[in-house]
Backbone as a printed PyTorch tensor [residue, N CA C, xyz], in Angstrom:
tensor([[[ 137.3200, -142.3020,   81.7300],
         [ 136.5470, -143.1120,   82.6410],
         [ 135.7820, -142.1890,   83.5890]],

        [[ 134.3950, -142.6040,   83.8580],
         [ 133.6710, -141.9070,   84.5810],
         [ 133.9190, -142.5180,   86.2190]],

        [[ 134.2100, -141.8520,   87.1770],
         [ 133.9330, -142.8410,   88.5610],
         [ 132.7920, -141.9130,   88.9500]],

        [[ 131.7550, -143.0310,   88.9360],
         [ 130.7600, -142.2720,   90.2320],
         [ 130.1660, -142.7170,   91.2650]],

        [[ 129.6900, -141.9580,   92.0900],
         [ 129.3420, -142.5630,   93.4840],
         [ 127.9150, -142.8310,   93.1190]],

        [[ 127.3460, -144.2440,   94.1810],
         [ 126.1980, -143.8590,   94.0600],
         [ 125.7020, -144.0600,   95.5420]],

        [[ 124.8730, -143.1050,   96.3900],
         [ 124.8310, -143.0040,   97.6440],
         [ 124.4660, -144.6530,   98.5280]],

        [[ 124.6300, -144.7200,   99.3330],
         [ 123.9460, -145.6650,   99.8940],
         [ 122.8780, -145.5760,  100.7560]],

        [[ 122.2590, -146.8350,  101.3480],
         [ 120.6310, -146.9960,  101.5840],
         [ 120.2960, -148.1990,  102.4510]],

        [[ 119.5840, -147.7110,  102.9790],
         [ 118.8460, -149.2520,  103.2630],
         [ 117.3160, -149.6020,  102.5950]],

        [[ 117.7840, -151.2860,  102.2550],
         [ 116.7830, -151.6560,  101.3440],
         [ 116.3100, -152.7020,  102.3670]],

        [[ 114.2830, -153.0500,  101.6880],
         [ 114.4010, -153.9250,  102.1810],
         [ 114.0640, -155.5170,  101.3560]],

        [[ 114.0870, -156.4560,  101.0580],
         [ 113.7040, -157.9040,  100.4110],
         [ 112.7340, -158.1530,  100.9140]],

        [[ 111.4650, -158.2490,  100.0200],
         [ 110.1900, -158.9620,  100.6840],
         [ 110.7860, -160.0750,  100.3690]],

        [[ 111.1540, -160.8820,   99.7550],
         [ 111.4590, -162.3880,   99.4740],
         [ 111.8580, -162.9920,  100.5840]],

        [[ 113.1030, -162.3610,  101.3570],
         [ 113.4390, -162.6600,  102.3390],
         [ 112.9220, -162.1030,  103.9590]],

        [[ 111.9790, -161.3820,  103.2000],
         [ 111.6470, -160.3530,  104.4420],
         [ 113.1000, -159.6480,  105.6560]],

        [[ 113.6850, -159.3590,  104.9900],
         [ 115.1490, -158.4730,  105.4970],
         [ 115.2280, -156.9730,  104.7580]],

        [[ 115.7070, -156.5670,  105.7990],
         [ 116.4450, -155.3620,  105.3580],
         [ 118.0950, -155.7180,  105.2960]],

        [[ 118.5320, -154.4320,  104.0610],
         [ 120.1290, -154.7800,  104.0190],
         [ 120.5050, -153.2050,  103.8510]],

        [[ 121.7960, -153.3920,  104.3290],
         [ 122.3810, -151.5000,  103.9870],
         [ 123.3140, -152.0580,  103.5580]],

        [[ 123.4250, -150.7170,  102.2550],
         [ 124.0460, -150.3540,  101.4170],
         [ 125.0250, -149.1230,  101.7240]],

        [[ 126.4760, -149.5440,  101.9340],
         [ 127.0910, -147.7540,  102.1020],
         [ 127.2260, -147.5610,  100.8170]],

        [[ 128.1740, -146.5900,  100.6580],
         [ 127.9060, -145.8890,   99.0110],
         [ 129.2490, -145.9920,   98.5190]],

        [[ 128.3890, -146.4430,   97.0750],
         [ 129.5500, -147.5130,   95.8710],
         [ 129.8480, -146.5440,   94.8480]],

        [[ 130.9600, -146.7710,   94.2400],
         [ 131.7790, -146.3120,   93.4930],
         [ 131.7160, -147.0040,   92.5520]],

        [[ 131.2480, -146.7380,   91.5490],
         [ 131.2780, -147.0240,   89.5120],
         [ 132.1730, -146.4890,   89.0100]],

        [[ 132.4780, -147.3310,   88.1050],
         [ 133.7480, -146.6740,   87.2550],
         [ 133.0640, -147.5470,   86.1600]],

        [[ 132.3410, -146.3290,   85.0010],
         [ 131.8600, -146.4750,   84.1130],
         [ 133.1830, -145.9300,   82.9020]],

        [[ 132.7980, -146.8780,   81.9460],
         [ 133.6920, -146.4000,   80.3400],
         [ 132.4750, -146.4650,   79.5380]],

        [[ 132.5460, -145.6260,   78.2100],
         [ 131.7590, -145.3330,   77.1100],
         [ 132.4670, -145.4020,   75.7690]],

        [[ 132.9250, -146.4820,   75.8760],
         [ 133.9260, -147.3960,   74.9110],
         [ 133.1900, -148.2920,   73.7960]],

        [[ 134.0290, -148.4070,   72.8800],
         [ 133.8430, -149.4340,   71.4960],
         [ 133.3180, -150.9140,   72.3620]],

        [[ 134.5260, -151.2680,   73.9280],
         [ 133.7810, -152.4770,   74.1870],
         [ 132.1250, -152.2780,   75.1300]],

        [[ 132.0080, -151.4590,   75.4970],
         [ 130.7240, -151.2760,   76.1060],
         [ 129.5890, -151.6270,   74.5730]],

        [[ 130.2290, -150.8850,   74.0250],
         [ 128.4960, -150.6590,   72.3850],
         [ 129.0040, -152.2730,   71.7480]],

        [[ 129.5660, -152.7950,   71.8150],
         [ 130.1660, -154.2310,   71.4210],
         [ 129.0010, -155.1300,   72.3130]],

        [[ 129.4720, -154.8730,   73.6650],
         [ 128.3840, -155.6950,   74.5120],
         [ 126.9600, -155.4590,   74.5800]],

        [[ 126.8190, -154.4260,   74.5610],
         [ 125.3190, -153.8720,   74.0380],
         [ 124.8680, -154.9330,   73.1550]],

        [[ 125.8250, -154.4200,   72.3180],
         [ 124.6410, -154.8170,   70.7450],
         [ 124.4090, -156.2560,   70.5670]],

        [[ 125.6890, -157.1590,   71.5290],
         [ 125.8140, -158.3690,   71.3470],
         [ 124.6170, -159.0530,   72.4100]],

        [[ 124.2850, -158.1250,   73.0810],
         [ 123.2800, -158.7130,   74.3120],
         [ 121.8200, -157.9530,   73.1420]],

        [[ 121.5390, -157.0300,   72.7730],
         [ 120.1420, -156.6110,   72.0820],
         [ 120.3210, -156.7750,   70.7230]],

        [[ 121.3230, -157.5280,   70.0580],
         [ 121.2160, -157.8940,   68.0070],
         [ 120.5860, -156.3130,   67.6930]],

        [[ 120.8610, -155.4810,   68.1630],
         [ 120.8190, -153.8310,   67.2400],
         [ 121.3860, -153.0820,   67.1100]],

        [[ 121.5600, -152.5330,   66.1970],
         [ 122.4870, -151.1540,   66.4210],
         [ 122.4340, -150.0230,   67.7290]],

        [[ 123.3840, -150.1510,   68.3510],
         [ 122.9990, -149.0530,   69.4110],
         [ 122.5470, -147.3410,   68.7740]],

        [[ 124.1410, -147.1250,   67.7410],
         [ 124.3650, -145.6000,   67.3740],
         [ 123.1780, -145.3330,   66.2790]],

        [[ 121.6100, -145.3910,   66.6240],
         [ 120.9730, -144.7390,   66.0670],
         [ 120.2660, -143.3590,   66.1940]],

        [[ 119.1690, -143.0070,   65.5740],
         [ 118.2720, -141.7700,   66.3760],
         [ 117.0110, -142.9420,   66.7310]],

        [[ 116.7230, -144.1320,   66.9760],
         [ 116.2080, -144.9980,   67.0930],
         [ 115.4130, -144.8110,   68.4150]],

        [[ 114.3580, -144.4720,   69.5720],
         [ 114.3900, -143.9220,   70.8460],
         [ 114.8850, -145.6050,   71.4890]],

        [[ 115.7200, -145.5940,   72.4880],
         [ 115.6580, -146.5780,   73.2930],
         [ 115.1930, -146.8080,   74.8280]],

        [[ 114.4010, -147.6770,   74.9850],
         [ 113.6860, -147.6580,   76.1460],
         [ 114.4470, -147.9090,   77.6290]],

        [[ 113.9630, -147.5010,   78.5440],
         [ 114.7270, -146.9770,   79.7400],
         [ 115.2340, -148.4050,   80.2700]],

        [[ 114.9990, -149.7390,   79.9460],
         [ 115.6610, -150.9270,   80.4010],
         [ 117.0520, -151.2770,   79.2630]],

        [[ 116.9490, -150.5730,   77.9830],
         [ 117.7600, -150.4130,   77.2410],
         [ 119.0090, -149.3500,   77.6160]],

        [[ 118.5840, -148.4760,   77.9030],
         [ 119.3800, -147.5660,   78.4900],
         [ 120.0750, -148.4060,   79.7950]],

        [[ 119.4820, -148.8910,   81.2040],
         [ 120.0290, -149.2610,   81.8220],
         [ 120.9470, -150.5520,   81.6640]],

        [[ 120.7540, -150.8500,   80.4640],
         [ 121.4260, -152.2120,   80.1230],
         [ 122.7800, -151.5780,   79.4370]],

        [[ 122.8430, -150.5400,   78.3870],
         [ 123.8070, -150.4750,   78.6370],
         [ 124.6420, -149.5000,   79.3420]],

        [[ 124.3260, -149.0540,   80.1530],
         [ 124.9500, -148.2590,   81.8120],
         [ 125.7550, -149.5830,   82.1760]],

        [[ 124.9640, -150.7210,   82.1740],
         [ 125.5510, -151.6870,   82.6700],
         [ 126.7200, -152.8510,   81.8780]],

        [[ 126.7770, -152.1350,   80.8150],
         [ 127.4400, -152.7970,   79.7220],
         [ 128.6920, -151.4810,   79.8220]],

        [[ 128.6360, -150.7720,   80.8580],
         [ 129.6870, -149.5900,   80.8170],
         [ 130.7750, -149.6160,   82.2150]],

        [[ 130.3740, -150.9380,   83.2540],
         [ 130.9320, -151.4080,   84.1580],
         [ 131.9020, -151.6460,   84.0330]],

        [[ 133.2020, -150.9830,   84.9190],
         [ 134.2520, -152.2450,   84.8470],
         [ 134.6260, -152.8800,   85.8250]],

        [[ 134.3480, -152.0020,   87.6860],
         [ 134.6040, -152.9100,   88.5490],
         [ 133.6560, -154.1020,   89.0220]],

        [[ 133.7830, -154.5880,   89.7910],
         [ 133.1430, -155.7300,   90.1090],
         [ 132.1610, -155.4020,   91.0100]],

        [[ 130.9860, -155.0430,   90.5420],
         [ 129.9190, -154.6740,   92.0230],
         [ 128.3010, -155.3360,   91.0620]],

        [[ 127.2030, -155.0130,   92.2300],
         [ 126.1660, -155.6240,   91.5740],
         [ 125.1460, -154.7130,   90.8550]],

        [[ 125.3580, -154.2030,   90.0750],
         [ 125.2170, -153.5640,   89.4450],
         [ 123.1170, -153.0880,   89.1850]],

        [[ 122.6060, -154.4130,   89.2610],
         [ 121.1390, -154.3390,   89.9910],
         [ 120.5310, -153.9880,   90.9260]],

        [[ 121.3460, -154.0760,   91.7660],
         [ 121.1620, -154.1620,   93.6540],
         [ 121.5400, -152.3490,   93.5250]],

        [[ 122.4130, -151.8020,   92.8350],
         [ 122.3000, -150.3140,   92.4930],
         [ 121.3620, -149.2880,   91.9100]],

        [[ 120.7240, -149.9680,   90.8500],
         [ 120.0840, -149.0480,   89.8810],
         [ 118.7880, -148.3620,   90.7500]],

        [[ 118.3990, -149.1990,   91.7470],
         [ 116.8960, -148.1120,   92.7350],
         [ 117.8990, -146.8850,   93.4450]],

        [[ 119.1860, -147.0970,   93.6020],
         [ 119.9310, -146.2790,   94.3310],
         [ 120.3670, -144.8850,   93.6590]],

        [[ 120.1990, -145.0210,   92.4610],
         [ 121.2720, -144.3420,   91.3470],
         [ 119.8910, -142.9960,   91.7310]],

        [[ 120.8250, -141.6200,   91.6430],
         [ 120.3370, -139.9650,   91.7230],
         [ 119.6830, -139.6660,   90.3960]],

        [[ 118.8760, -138.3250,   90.3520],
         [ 119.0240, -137.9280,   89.0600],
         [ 120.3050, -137.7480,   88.8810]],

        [[ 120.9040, -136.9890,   89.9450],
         [ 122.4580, -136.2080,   89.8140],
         [ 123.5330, -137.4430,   89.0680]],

        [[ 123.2410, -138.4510,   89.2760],
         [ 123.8950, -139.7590,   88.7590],
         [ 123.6190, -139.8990,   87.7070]],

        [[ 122.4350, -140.0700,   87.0480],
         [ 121.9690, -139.9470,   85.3220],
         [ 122.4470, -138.6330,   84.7830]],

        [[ 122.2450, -137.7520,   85.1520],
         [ 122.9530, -137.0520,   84.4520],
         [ 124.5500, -136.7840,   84.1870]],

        [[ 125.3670, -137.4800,   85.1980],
         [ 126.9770, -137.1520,   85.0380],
         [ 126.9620, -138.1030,   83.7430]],

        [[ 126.0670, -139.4800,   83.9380],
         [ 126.3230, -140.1840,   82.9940],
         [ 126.2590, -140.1180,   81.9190]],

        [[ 124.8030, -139.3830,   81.0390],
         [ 124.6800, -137.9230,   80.3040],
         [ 125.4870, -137.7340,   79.6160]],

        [[ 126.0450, -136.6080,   80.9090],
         [ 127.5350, -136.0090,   80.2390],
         [ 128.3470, -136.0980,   79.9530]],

        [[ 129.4010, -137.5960,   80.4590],
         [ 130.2180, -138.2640,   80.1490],
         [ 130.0770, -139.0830,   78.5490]],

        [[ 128.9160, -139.5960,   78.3460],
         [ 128.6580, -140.0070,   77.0260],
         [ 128.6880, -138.5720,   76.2770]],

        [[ 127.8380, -137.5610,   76.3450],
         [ 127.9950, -136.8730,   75.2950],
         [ 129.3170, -136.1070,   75.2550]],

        [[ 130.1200, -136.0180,   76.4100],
         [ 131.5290, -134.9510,   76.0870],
         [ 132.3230, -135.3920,   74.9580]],

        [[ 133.0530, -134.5250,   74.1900],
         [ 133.9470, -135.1510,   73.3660],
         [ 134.9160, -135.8890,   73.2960]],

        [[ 135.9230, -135.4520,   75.1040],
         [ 136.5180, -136.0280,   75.3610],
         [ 137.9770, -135.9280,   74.2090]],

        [[ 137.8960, -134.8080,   73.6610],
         [ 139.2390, -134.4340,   72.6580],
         [ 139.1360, -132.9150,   72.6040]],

        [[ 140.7660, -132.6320,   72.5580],
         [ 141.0120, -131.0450,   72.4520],
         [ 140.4740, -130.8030,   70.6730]],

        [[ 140.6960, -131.6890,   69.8200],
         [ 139.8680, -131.8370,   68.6660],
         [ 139.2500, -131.3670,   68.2400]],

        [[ 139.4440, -130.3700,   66.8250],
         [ 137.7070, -129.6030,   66.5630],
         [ 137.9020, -129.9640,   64.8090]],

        [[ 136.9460, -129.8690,   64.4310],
         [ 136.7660, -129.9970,   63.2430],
         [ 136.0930, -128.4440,   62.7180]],

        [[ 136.5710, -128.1410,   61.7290],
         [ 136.2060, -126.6480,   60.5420],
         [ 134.5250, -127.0170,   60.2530]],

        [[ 134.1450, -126.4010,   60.0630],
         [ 132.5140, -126.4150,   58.8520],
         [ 132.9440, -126.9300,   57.9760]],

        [[ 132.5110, -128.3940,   57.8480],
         [ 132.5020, -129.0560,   56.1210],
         [ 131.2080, -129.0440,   55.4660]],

        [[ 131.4730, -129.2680,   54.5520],
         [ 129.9860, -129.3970,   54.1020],
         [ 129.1710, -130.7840,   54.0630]],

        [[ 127.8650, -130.9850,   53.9910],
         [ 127.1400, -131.7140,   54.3370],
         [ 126.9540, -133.1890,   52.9000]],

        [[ 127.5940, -134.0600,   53.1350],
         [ 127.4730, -134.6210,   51.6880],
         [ 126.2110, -135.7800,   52.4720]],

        [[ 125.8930, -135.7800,   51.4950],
         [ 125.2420, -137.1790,   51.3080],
         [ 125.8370, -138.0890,   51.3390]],

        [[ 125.1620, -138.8410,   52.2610],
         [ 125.5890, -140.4330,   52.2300],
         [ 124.9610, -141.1620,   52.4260]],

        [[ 124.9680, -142.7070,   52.4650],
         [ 124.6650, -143.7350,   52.2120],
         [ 123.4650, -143.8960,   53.4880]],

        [[ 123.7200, -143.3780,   54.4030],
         [ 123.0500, -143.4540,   55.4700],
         [ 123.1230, -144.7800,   55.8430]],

        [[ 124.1260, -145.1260,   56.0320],
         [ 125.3040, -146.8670,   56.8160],
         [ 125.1200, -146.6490,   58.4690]],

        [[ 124.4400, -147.4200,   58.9380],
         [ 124.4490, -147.3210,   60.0800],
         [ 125.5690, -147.8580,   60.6630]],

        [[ 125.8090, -147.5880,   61.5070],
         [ 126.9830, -147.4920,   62.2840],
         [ 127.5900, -148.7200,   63.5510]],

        [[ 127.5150, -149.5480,   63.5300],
         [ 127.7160, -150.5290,   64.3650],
         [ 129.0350, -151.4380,   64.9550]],

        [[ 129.3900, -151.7650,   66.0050],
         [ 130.8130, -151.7870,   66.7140],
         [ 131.5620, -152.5360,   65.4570]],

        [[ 130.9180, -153.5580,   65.0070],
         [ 131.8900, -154.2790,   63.8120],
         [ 132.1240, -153.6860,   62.5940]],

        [[ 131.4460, -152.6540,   62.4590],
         [ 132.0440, -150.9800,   61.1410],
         [ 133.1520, -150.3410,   61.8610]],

        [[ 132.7270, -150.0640,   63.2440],
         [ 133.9370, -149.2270,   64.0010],
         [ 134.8270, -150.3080,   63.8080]],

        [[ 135.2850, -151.2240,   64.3190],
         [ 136.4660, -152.1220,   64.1050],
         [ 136.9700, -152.3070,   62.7960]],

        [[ 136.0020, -152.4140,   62.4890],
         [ 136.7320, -152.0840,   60.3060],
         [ 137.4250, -151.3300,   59.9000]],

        [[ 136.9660, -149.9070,   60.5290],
         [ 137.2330, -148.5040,   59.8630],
         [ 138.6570, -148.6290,   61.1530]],

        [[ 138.7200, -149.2750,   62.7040],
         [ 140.2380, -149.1540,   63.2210],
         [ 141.0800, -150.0530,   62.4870]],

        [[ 141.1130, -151.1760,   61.5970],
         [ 141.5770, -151.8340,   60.9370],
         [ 142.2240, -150.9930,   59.9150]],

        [[ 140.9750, -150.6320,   58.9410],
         [ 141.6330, -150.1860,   57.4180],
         [ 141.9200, -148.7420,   57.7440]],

        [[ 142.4750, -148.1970,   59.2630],
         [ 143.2780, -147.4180,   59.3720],
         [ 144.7100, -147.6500,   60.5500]],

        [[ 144.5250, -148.7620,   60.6580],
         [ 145.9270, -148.9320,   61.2280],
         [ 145.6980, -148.6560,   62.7250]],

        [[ 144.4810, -148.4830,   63.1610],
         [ 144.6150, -147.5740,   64.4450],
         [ 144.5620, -149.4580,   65.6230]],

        [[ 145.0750, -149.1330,   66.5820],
         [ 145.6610, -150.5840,   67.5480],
         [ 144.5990, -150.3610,   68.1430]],

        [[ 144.1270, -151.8620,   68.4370],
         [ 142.9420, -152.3770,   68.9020],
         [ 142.6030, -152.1370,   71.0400]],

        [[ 143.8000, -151.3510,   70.8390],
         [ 144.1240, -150.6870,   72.2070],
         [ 143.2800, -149.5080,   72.7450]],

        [[ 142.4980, -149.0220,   71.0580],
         [ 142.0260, -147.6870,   71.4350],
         [ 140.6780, -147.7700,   71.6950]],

        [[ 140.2570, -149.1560,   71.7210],
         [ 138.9400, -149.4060,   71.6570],
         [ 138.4960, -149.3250,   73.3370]],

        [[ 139.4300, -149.1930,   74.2180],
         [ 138.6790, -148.7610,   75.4630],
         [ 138.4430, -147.1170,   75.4980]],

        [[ 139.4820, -146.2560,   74.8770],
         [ 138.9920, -144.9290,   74.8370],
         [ 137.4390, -144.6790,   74.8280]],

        [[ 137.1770, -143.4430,   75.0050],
         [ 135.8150, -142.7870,   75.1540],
         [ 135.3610, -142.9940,   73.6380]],

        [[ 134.6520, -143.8040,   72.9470],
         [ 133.9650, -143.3500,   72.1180],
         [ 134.0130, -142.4450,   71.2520]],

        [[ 133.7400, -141.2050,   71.7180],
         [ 133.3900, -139.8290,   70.8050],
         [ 135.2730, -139.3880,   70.7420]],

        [[ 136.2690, -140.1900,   71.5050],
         [ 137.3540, -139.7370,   71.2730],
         [ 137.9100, -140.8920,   70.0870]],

        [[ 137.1540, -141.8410,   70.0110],
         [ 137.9300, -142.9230,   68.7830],
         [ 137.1030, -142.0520,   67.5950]],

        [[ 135.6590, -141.6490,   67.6310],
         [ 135.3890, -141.2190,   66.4710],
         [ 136.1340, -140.4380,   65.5000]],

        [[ 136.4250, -139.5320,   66.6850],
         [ 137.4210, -137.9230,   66.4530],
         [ 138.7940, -138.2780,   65.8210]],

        [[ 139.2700, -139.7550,   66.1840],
         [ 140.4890, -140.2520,   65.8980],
         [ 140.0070, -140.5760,   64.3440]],

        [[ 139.6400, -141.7370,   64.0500],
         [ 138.9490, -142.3430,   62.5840],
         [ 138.7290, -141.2140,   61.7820]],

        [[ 138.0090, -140.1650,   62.4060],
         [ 137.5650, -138.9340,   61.2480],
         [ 138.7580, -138.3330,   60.6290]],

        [[ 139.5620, -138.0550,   61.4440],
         [ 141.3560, -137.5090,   61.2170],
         [ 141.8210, -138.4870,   60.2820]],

        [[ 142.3650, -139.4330,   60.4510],
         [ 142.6370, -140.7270,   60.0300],
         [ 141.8360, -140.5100,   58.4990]],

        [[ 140.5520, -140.3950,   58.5900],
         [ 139.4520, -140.2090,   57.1720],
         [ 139.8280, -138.8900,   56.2170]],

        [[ 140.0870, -137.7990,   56.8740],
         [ 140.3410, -136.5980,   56.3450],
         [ 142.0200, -136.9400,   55.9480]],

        [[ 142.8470, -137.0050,   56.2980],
         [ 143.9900, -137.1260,   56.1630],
         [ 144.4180, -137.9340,   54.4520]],

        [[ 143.6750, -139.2210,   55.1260],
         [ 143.9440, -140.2700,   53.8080],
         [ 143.1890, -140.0470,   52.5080]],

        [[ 142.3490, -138.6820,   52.5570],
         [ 141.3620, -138.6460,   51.4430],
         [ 142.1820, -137.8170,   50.5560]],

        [[ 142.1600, -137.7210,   49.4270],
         [ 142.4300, -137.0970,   48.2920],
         [ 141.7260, -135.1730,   48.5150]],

        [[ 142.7070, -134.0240,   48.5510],
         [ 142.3550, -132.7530,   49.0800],
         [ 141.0960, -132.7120,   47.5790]],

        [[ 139.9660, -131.9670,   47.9990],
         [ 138.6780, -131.6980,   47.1970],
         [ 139.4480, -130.0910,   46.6010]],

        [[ 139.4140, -130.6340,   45.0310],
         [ 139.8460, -128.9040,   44.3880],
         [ 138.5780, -128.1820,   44.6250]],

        [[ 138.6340, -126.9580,   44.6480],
         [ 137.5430, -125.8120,   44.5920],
         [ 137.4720, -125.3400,   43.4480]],

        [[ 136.4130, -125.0470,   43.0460],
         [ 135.5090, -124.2370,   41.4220],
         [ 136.2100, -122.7870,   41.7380]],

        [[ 135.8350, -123.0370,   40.3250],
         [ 136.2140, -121.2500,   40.4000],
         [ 135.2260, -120.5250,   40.9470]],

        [[ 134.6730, -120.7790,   41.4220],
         [ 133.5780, -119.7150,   42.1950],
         [ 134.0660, -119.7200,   43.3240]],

        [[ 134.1640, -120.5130,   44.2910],
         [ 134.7480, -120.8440,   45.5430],
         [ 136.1870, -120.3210,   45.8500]],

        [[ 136.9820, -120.7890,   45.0030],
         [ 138.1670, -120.2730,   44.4670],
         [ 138.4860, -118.3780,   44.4110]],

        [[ 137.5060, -117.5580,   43.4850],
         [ 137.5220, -116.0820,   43.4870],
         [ 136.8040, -115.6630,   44.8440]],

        [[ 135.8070, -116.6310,   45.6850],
         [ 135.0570, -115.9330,   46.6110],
         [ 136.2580, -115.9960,   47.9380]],

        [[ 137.1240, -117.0270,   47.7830],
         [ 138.2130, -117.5050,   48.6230],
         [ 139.2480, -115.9230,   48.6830]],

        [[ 139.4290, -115.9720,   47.5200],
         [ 140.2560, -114.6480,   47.4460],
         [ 140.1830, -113.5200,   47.5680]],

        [[ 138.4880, -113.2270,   47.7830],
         [ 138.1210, -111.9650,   47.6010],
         [ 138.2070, -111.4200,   49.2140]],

        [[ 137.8840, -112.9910,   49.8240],
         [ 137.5330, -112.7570,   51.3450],
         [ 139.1320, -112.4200,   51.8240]],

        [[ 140.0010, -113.0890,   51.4020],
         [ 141.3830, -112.5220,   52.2650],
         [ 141.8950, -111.1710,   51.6960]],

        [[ 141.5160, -111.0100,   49.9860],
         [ 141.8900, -109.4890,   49.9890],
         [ 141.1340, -108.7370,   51.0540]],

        [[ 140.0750, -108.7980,   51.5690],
         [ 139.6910, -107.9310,   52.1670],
         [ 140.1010, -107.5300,   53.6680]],

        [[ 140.3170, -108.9100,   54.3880],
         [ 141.1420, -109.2670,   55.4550],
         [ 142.0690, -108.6180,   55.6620]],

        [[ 142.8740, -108.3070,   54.4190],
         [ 144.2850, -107.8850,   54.0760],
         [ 144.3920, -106.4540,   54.1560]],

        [[ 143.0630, -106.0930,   53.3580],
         [ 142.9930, -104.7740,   53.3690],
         [ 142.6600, -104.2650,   54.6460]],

        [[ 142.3470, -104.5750,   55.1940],
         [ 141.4620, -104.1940,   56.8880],
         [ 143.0090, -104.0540,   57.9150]],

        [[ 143.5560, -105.4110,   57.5750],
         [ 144.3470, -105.6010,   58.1540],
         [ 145.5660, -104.5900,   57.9630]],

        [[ 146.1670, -103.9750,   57.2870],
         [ 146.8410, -102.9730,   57.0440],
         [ 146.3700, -101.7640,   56.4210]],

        [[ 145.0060, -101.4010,   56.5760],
         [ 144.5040, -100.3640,   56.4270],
         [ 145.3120,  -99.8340,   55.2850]],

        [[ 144.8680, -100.6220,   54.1680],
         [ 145.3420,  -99.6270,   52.4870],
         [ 143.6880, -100.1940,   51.3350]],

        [[ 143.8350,  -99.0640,   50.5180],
         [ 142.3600,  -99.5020,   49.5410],
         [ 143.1960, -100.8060,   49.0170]],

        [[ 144.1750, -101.4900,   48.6790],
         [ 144.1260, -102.2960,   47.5850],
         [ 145.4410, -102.0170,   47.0020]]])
């Protein structure tokens, strides 16, 4: 969970012709399965594309990333750069000690990706519908494990196989300093 501040201000309402102050509010943003759920259910699109989305899209779902109770409009003239960007960063961190090796690049179907696939793929892996407030990029990291695990190990060619071996004889050799 992200908490961030966002400073306060005084605004003023031509409607009402008033001014109002604002002291400074505290967000507690998530970047969760239910945030891209509400998204997509408020814009009918896939969020997880390379698709560009426009800056009322973006703020919609900032606001689909709320969990306390504040007004979330009456904020957004308030919000910093310094504020867009934690937010930024919080979406893109991984948010897992987690790393994945160099795999190789297969082809695929190019399936876009959308909250009711993510709920599929936590289904037809058993994973509890609990994890769907986690960070995002930490359920991915989960499912991918979950994906690698349950897959059948890929044998290696014999090419891969002798180049495999050639690389640790050499390791070996380095490593205890003998020809072989």
């Amino acid at each position: 969970m992200l908490r961030l501040i966002v400073k306060g201000d005084e605004l003023y309402d031509e409607a009402t012709e008033t001014f109002s102050t604002f002291g400074d509010v505290t967000l507690e943003l998530e970047h969760s399965l239910i945030s891209l759920s509400k998204w997509e259910s408020i814009h009918q699109k896939p969020f997880l594309t390379a698709e560009n989305k426009s800056s009322d899209e973006v703020l919609s779902y900032v606001k689909a990333m709320v969990l306390n109770d504040v007004d979330f409009d009456a904020l957004v003239p308030l919000f910093s750069q310094e504020n867009f960007t934690d937010i930024n960063a919080y979406i893109d961190s991984k948010q897992s000690a987690t790393t994945f090796g160099i795999m190789p690049e297969r082809p695929g179907r190019g399936e876009t990706i959308t909250a009711e696939l993510i709920y599929y793929w936590m289904v037809a892996f058993n994973i509890p519908f609990e994890c769907e407030r986690w960070h995002l990029n930490r359920l991915f990291a989960l499912i991918r494990i979950c994906n690698i695990k349950n897959s059948k190990p890929k044998r290696m060619s014999k090419h891969e196989l002798a180049s495999r071996n050639r690389d640790l004889n050499m390791q070996r050799r380095a490593q205890f300093n003998t020809p072989g």
